[in-house]
N, C-alpha and C positions, 0 to 999 in steps of 0.2 A: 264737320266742316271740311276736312280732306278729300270726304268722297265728293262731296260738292264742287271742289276743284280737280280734282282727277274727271270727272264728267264734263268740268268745263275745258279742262288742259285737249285732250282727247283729240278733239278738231283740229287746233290748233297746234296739235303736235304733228297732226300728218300734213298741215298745212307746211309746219315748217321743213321738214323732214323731205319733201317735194319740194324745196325750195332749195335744200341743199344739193336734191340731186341734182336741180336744172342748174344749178350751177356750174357741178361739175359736166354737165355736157353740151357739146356744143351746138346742140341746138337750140338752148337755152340762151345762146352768147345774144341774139338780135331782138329776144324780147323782154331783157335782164331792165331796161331803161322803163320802159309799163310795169313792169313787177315794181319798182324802185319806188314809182309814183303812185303803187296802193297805199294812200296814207292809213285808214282806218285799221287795216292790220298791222302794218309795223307800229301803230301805237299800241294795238292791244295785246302786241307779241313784248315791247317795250314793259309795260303795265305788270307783264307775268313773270317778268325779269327782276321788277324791282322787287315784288314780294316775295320775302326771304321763302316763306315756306310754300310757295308755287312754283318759285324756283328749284327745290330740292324736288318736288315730285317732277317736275318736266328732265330735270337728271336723271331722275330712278327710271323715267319711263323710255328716255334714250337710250342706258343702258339698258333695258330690257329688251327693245326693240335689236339692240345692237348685238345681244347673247340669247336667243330663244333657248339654247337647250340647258341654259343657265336658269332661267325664268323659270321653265318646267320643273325643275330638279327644287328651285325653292318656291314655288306654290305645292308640290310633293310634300316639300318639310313642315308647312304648313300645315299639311294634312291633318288633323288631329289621330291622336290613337285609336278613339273610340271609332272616328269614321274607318280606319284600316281596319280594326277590327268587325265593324259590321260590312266594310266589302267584304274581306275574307271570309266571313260568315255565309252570307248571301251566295257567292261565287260557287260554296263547298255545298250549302244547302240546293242551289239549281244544279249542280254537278251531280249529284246523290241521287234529286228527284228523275233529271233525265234518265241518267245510269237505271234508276229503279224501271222507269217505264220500258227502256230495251229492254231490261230482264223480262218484264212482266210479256212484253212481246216474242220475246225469243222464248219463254216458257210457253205458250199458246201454241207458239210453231209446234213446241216439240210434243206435244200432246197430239198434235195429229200427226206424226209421224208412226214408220212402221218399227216397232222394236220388236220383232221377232227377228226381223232381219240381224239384230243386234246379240241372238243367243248364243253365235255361235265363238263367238270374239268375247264374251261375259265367262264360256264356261272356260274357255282357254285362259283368258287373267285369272280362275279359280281355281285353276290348276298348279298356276305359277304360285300363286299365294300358298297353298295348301302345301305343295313341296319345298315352298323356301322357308315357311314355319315350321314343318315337320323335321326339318332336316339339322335347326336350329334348335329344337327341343333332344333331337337324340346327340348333337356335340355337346348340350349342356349337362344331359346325362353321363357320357361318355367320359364330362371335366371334372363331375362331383368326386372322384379319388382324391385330384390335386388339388381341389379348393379346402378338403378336409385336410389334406397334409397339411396345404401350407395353415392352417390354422392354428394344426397339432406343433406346428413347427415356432410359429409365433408365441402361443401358449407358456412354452416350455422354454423360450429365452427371462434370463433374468433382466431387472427392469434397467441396468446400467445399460445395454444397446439394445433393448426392447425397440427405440424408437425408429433408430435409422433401419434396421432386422426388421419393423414390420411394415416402413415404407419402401424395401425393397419386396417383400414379400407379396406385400399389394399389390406393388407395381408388376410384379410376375404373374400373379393372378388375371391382371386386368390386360394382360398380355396376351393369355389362356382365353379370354372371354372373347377379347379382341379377335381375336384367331377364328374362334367358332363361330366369330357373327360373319368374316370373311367368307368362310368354308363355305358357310349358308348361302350366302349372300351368289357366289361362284357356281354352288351348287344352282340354284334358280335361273341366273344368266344360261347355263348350258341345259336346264330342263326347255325354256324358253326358246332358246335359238336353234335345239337337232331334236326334241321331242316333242315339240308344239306345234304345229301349223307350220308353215313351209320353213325348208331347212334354209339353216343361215338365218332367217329373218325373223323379227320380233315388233311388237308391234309398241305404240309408243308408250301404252297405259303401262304394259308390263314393264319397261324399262323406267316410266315412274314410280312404279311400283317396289321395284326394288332399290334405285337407289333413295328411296323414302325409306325403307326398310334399314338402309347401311345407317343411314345418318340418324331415326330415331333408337335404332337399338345401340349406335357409340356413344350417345348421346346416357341412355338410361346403364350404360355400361362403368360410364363415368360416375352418375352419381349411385351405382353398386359399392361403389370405393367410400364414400362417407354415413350410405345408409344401407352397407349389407343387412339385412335379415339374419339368414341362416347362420352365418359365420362369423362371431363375436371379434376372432383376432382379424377377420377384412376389414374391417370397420374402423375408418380413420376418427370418426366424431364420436365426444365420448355419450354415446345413448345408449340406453337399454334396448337389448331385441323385442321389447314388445314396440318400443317407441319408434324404433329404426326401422321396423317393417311398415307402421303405419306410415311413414312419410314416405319411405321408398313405392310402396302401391299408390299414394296420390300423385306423387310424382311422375309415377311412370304412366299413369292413367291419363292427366293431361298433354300429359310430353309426347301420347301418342294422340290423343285427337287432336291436338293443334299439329301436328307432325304430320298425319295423314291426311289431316284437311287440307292443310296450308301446301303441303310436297305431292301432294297426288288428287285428290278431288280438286281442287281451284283448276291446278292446271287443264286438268281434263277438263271442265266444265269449259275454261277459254280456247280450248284446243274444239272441244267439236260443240260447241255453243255457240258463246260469243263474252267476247272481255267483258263488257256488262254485266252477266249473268255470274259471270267467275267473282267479278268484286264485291257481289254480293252475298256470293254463297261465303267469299273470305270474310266478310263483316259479321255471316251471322256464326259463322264458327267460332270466331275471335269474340266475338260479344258471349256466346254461351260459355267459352272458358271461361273469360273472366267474371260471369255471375257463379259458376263453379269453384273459382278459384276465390272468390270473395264470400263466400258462404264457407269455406274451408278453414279460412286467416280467420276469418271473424269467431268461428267456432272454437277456435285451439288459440285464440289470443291471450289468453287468462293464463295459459299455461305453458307458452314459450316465452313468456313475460318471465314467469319463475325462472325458469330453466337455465337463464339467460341472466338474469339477477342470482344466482346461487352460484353460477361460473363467474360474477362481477368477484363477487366474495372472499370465493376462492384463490383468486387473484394477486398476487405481489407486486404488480408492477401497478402504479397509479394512475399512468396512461390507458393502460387496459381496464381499467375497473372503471375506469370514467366512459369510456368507450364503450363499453359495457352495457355501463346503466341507462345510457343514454339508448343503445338500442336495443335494453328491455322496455324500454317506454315506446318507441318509436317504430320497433319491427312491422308491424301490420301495417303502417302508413307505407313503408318501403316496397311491402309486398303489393301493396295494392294500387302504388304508383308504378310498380313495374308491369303486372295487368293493363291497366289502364293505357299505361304506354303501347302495349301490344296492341292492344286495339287502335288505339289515335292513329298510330304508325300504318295499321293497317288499312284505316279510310284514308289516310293522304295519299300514302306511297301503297298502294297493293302491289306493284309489279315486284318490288326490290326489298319488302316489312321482314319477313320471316328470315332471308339471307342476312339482311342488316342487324334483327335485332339475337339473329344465331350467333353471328359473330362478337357484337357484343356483349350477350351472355357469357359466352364463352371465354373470350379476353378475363371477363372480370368472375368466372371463375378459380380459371387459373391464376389468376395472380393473388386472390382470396387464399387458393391452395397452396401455392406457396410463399406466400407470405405465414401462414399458420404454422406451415411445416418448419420452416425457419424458428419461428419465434417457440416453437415446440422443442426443437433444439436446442436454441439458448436458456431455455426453460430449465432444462433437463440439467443443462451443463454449470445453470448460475443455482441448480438446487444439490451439486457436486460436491463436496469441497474439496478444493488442490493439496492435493500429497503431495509435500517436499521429501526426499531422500534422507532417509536418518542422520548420514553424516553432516548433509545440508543444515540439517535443522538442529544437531549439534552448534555448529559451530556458528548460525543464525535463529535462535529458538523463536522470535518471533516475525521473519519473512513469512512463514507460512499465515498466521496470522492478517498479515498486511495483503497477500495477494490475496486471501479470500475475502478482502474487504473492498480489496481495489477490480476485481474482475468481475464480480455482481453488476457492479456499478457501473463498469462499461459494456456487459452486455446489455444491463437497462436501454445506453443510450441507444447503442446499436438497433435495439429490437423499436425504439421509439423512431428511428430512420427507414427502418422495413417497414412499418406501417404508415409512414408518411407516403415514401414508393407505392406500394399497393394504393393507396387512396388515389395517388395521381395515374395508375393504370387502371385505375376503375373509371376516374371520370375519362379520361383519355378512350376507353373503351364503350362509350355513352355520347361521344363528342363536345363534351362538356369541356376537355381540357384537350391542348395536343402538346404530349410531353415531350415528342420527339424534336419537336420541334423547338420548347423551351428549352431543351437540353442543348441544342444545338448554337441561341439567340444568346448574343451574348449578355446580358441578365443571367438566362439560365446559368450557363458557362463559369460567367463569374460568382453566382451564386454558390456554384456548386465548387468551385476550387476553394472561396473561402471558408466554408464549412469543411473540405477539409484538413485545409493550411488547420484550422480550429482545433478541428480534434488532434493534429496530429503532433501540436503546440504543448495539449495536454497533454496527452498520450507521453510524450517526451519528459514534459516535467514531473508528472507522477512516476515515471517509470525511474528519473532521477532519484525524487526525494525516497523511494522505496531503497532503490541501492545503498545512497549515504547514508540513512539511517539503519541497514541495516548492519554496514559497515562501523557505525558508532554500537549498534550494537555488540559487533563480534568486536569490539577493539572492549568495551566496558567488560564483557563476559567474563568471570572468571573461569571460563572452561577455554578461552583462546591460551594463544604461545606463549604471551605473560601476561600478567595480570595489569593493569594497570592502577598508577600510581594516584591516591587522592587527587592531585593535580591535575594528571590528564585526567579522572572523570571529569570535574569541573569544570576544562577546558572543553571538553568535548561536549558537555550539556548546551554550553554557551554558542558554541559553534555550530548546533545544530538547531538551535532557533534563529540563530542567523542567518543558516542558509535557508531554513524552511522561509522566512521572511524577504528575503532576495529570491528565491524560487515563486512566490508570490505576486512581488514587485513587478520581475520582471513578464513572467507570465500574462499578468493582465494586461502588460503595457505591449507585449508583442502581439497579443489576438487582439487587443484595439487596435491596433497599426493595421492589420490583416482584413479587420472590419472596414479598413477605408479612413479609418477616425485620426487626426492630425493631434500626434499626440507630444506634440512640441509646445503648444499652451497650456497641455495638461502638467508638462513637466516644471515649464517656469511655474504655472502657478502653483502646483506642488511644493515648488522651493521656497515662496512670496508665501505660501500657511506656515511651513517649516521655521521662516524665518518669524511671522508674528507668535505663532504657540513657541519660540524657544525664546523670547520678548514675556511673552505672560506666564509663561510657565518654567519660570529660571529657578526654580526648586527642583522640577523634576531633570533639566539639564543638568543641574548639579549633583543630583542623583547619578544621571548617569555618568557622569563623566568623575566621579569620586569611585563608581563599580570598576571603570575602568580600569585606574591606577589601582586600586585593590587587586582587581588584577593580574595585573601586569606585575605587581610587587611581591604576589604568591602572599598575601598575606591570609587568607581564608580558601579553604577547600572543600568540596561535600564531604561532612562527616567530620571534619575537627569539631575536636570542644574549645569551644572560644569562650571570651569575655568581651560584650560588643555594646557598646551602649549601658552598663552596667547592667547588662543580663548575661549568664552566663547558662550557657546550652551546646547541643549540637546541631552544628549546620547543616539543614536537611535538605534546604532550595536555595541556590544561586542565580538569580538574572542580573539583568544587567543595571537595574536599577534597586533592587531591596536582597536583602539577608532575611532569610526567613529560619529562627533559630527552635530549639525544641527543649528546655528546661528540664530537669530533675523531678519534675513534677509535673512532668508530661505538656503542658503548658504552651502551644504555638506561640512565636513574634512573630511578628512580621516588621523588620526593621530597616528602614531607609537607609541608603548608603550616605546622603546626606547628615544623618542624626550622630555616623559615626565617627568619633572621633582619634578615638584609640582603639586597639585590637590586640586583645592578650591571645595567642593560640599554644594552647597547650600542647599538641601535637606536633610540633617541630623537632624534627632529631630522636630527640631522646626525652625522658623527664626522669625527676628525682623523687622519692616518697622522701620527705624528711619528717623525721619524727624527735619529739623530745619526751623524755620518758623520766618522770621524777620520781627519786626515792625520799626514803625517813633520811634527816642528818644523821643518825646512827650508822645506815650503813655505809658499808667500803665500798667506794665507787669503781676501782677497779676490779672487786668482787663482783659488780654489776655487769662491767663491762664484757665479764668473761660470760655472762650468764645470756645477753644479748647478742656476743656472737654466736653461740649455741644456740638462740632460737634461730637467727639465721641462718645455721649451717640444719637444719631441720628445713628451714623454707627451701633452701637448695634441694634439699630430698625430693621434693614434689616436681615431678615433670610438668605440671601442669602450671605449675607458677618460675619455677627454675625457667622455663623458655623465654620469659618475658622479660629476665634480669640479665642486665648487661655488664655488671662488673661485680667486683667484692664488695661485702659493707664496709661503708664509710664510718671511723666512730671519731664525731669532731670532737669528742670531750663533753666535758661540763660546762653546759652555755650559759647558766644562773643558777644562781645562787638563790631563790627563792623563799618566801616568806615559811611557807611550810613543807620547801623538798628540796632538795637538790635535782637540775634538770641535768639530764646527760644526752645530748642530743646524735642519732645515728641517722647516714643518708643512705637510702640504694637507689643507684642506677636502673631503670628501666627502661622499655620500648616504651614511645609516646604514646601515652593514652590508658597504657597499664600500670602506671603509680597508684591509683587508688586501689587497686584490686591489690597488686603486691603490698600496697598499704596496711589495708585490710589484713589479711592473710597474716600479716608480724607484726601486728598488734595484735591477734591472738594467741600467736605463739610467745611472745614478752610477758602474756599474763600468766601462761600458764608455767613460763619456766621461772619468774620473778617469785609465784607464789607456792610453788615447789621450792625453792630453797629460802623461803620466810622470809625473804625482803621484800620490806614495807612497803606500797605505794599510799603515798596519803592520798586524803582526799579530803575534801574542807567537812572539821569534825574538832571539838574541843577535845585538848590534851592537858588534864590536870597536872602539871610535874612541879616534882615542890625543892628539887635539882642537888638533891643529896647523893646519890648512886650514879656512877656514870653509866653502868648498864640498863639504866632507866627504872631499876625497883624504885620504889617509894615505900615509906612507913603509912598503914592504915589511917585516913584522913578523917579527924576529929569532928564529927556529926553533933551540930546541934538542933534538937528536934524542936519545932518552935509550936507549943500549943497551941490548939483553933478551937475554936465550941464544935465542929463536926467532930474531933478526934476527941474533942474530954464527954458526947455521948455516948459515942462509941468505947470508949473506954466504961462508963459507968455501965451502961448498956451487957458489956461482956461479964464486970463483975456480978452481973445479977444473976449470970445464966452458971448453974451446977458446974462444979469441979469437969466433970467429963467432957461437957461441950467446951469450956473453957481449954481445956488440952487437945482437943477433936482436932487433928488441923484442919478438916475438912468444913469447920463451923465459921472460921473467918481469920483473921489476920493475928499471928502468932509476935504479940507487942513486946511479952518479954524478949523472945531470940532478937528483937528486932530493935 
């Protein structure tokens, strides 16, 4: 229905459009009055006015009218893809067909020409060639000492500076090489210009001749450095020489057909032919490398899949192992899109394919090569481990430790940043990306500062908590200036999850700030959770804040024996919220500061062994007493328990009077914690000097005493033997048995004696 009104608009748009301009001019001013009085069209222009949607198309069409190069730009947009893409098709395929028919004419030409005329200019470029290749074989002769040195010389380094020692040595070599292709190269120029055909002058083949020569032999010079052959230690990639020679010969076999096609036939061909003929001979070059070079990939894909999957493996870093595998699976498509490219590139652009896609080979060489050499580096240096200085690591036994934990990790990140760079100088080298330019845009800019405000946020804070903590270590250490005291371990345990905890806190919240991230609502509502979980969770609040005043009261330290909760252990873990104690029976708690209510610690000051030690009421208790400070004046003998006791024995007397002893109770002073052991220690020695001089210790045991004798004799106690049927058989039993067995003692129970 619109096109049906645009066909109808049409007319009467140029109707109206002529009506505006005779208005504006003034020769329109005397016939404006007849214009006025065409009714039938001001009604039908009226008519297109009212309907909404003939009205929108008589606007579009004014504007269109009113902007042509606007119109063009969006009937262009319009275009579909497919149509762009069958002109572009069409344009390249009549481009190609023409191109083919010059060639095929300009070939014709040349077939009736005279090429004898041409033998004498063929044998003179054969001369050049023959002496700038010979001359390049005898400097590579002439190198082979120093390519064996430096071999012998790489060889023989151990593997700690193996690496940078072999990429300088390389780099010397390919220096060497570099040189020789010069010499050659120099040498050819001066065979050319005073030994060839007229002096001074050279003609143009020859001089494409040679520098076709410069650029494909730096070119295969370059990749000598990853796939030497002969020279194991030249060899940057890790291949075997059988494998490094076979890539280095395919390499070097296409790098010079497409080198001397592309750098010396093309041009000749356009130079005394005609550009037509040149762009084809560039096509069929380029097409037969890459059926070459795709018969090569496809042959050896099975096996640089491996190659390449066995180096993912070997790998440590999981960046690289992904990267890896991805292009063990993928290599052959890369290879064979970069072929392909050579060619495309070649039928669009022939004048400019081979300099363009030189240089971007090349870019994305180099930046392959160093980026590898880098990440080889920190390879090297994160499979190191950092030697701290003896006395260092005295008086920090585990910094060494921490930096070999904490410098892996940021060479990781590092080397994950060199490969992100190389990725962007590859595409940047392809024109796929322009990094100079994002470097430059502020995106880039900003990107790139806050990445490294990021690291260097980290960087800060780890290099913090490494100090403090090692700090807390040299203060706990018993090999620092003094030892420190129960107390401050505790103190210092506590304070060092504290800070690792605020090291944390703040951490995140300054690289969010840095990220751009507004971190002022993060913070209230940090406080708005703080405050509901200290709402639901008013147990573990009261946890903490009862750990506190524990505390702050000294009442529990790592390593006292307490009584906490009615368990009694040693305190093995302090946080801020539970006691985690270790029982007599090996036994963990783990006990809430909350649950506790009371706290016995034995370890404060000093402690006492008290002992109470009961005799027989027979003996003399100050006979005892002498006997007890003798066992202690024996514990004093021992240096090994002597050290632990802090004063004399205490002897408080007789503390009770007990049902079957007399108690006599003795205290010693000890260091806290060592009363049981001095404990120990003199109650062995009480037993043995108590039962050295015959006084009694009782023990629950019946004491017949019938209390005649005060030194405890008794008179023989009157036995009544109460008959049983077992003892009146056994009695009758024995009278039957002969007088002898009857006296035998060895025949049973002697009733008379008894």
């Amino acid at each position: 229905m619109l096109t049906t009104h645009s066909m109808l608009i049409r007319p009467f748009l140029a109707f109206f459009l002529l009506l505006i301009a005779s208005f504006s001019s003034p020769s329109f001013a005397q016939e404006a009055d007849k214009a006025t009085d065409t009714q039938p069209s001001s009604a039908l222009l009226a008519d297109l006015l009212e309907n909404p949607e003939t009205r929108d198309q008589l606007i579009s069409e004014l504007r269109a009218l009113a902007d042509p190069e606007k119109t063009q730009a969006a009937e262009e947009q319009q275009t579909s893809l497919v149509r762009q893409i069958a002109d572009s098709t069409q344009a390249f395929a009549q481009q190609m067909t023409q191109q083919l028919l010059e060639a095929l004419e300009v070939t014709s030409e040349l077939a009736n020409s005279d090429w004898h005329l041409m033998v004498p200019y063929a044998l003179n470029f054969l001369y050049v060639i023959i002496a700038t290749l010979l001359s390049y074989l005898v400097l590579r002769k002439l190198a082979i000492p120093l390519f064996r040195y430096a071999d012998n010389l790489v060889s023989t380094r151990p593997g700690a500076a193996r690496l940078v020692t072999r990429l300088v040595i390389v780099l010397g070599a390919l220096l060497v090489d570099l040189l020789a292709i010069l010499l050659a190269w120099v040498t050819g120029y001066s065979i050319a210009l005073f030994l060839i055909g007229e002096l001074g002058e050279m003609s143009t083949v020859q001089s494409l001749f040679l520098n076709a020569f410069l650029v494909i032999e730096v070119f295969k010079s370059l990749v000598r450095m990853f796939f030497s052959a002969r020279y194991n230690g030249l060899r940057l990639l890790p291949f075997c020489a059988e494998t490094a020679a076979y890539w280095n010969a395919w390499i070097a076999k296409i790098s010079s057909f497409i080198g001397y096609g592309m750098l010396l036939l093309v041009p000749v061909v356009n130079f005394y032919a005609a550009p037509a003929l040149g762009h084809v001979v560039s096509l069929l070059v380029m097409l037969t490398a890459f059926v070459y070079a795709l018969a090569i990939i496809l042959q050896n894909k099975k096996r640089v899949a491996e190659n390449i999957s066995e180096q993912a493996e070997n790998s440590d870093f999981a960046f690289t192992k992904i990267i890896l595998n991805m292009l063990s699976r993928s290599w052959h498509l890369l290879a064979i899109a970069y072929f392909a490219g050579l060619l495309l590139v070649t039928a669009i652009r022939p004048e400019d394919a081979l300099p363009v896609i030189l240089q971007a080979s090349m870019q994305t060489l180099l930046a392959i090569v160093v980026g590898l050499f880098i990440s080889a580096l920190l390879t090297q240096v994160i499979s190191r481990q950092v030697q701290v200085p003896d006395d260092l690591k005295a008086r920090f036994p585990a910094l060494q430790a921490r930096l070999n934990e904490f410098i892996p990790t940021s060479l990781k990140f590092v080397r994950l940043i060199i490969m992100l760079v190389v990725f962007a100088f590859v595409l940047d080298a392809w024109s796929l990306f322009d990094f100079s330019a994002w470097l430059s845009s502020d995106t880039g800019s900003r990107l790139l500062g806050t990445v490294l405000s990021v690291a260097i946020i980290l960087l800060i804070a780890k290099l913090t908590w490494i100090a403090f903590a090692s700090w807390v270590e040299h203060r706990l250490s018993p090999t620092g200036r003094s030892i420190a005291s129960a107390r401050q371990q505790t103190l210092l345990k506590l304070l060092s999850n504290a800070v690792m905890i605020m090291l944390i806190v703040f951490t995140v919240m300054i690289s969010l700030a840095e990220l751009g991230l507004n971190i002022g609502p993060l913070i209230a509502g940090a406080g708005v959770v703080g405050l509901a979980i200290g709402f639901g969770a008013q147990t573990l609040v009261k946890d903490v804040i009862t750990g506190i005043f524990i505390q702050l009261e000294n009442a529990i330290n790592t390593g006292d024996v307490v009584t906490a909760d009615g368990i009694t252990g040693t305190a093995e873990n302090l946080t801020i919220r539970s006691l985690g104690l270790r029982d007599r029976f090996g036994t963990y708690h783990l006990i809430p500061f909350s649950s506790i209510t009371t706290v016995s610690n034995y370890m404060r000051g000093y402690g006492y062994h008290v002992g109470d030690y009961g005799v027989a009421y027979r003996e003399d208790t100050d006979d005892v007493t002498v006997h007890l400070r003798a066992a202690f004046d024996e514990l004093m003998s021992d240096a090994e328990q002597s050290k632990d006791i802090m004063d004399e024995l205490e002897v408080q007397g007789v503390s009770e009077l007990a049902d079957s002893a007399v108690n006599i109770r003795v205290r010693i002073k000890t260091l806290p914690g060592a009363q049981w052991s001095v404990g120990r220690a003199y109650n062995r020695l009480v037993k043995r000097h108590l039962d050295a001089a015959s006084i009694e210790i009782p023990f629950p045991h019946f004491t017949l005493y019938f209390g005649q004798n005060k030194d405890g004799s008794a008179p023989p106690a009157p036995l009544n033997l109460v008959s049983t049927p077992a003892s009146r058989n056994a009695e009758k039993s024995l009278e039957q048995q002969p007088d002898e067995a009857r006296s035998n003692p060895q025949s049973g129970t002697d009733f008379d004696e008894a």
